[in-house]
C-alpha positions as protocol buffer text, in pm:
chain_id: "A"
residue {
  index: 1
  type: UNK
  ca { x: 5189 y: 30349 z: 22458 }
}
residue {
  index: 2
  type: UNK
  ca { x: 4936 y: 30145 z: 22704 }
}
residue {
  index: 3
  type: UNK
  ca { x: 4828 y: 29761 z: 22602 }
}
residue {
  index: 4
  type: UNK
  ca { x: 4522 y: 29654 z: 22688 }
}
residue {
  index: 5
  type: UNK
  ca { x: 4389 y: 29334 z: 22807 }
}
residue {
  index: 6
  type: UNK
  ca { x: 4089 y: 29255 z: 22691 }
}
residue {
  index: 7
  type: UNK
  ca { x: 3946 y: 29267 z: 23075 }
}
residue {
  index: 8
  type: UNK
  ca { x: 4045 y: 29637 z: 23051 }
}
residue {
  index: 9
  type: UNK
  ca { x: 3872 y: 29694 z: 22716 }
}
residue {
  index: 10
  type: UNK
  ca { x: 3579 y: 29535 z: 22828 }
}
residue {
  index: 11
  type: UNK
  ca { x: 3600 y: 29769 z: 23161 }
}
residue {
  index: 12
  type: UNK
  ca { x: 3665 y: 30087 z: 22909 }
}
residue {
  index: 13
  type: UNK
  ca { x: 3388 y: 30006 z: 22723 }
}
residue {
  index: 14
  type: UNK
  ca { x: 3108 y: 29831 z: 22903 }
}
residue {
  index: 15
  type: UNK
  ca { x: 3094 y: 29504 z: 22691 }
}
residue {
  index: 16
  type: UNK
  ca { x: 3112 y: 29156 z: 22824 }
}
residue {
  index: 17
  type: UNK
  ca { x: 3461 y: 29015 z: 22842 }
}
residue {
  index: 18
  type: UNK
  ca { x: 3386 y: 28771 z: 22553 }
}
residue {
  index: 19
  type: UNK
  ca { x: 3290 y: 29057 z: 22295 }
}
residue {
  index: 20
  type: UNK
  ca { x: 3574 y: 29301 z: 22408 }
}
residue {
  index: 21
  type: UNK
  ca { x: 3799 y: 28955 z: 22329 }
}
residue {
  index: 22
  type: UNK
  ca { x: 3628 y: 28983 z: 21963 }
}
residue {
  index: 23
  type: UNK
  ca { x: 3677 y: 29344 z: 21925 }
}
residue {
  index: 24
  type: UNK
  ca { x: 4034 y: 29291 z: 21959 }
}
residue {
  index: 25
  type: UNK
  ca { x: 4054 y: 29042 z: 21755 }
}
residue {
  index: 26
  type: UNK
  ca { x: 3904 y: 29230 z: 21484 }
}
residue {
  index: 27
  type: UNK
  ca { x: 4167 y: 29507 z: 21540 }
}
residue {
  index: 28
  type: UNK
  ca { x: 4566 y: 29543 z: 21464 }
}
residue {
  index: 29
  type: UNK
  ca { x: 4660 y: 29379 z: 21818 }
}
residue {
  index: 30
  type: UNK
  ca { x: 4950 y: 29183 z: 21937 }
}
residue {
  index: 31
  type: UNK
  ca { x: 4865 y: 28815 z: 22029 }
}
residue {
  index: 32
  type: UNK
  ca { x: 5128 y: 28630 z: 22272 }
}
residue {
  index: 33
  type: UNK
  ca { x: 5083 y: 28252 z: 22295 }
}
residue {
  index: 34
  type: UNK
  ca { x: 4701 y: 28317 z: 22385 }
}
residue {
  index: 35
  type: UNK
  ca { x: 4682 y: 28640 z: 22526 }
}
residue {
  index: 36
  type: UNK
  ca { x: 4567 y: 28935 z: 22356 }
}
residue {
  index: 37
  type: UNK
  ca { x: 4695 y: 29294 z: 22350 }
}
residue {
  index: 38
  type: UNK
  ca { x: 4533 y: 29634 z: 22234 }
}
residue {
  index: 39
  type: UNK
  ca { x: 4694 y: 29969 z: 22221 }
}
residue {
  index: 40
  type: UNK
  ca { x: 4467 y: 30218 z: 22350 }
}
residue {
  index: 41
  type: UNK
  ca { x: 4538 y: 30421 z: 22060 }
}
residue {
  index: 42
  type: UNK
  ca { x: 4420 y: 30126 z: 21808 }
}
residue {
  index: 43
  type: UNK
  ca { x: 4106 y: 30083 z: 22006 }
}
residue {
  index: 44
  type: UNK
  ca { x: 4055 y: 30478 z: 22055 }
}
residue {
  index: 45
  type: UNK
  ca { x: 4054 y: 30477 z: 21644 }
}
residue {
  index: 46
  type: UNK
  ca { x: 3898 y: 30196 z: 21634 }
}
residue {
  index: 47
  type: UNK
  ca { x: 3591 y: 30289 z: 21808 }
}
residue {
  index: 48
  type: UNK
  ca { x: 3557 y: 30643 z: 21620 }
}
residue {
  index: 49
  type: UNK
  ca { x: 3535 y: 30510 z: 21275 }
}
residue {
  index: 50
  type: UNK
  ca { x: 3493 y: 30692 z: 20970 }
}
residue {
  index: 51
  type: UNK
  ca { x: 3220 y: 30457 z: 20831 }
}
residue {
  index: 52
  type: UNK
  ca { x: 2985 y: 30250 z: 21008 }
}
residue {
  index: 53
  type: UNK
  ca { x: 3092 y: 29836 z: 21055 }
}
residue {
  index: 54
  type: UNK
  ca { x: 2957 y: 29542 z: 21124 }
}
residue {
  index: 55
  type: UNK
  ca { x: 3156 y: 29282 z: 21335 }
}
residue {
  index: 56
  type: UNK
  ca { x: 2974 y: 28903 z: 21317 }
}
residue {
  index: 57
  type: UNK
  ca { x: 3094 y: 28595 z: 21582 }
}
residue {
  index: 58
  type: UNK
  ca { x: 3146 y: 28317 z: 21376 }
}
């Protein structure tokens, strides 16, 4: 299984590195101290979703 940075997510997926830091926040992902970690099969799933979403910056 791969973890990915959010840099990497935000390279994968074409979003600035401040929203691919959101979208892994809003996922099942592995924080240590305060760095971030995504599989790349949780962000995979999570960007084929069944249903449509809505993700809002607070």
């Amino acid at each position: 299984m791969k973890m990915l940075s959010p840099q990497q997510v935000a390279e994968i997926t074409g979003l600035p590195y401040s929203k691919a830091l959101l979208l892994i926040k809003n996922m099942n992902h592995l924080q240590i101290n305060n760095r971030y970690y995504v599989s790349e099969t949780t962000l995979r799933a999570f960007l084929n979703p069944d249903t449509p979403m809505l993700i809002k910056e607070d």
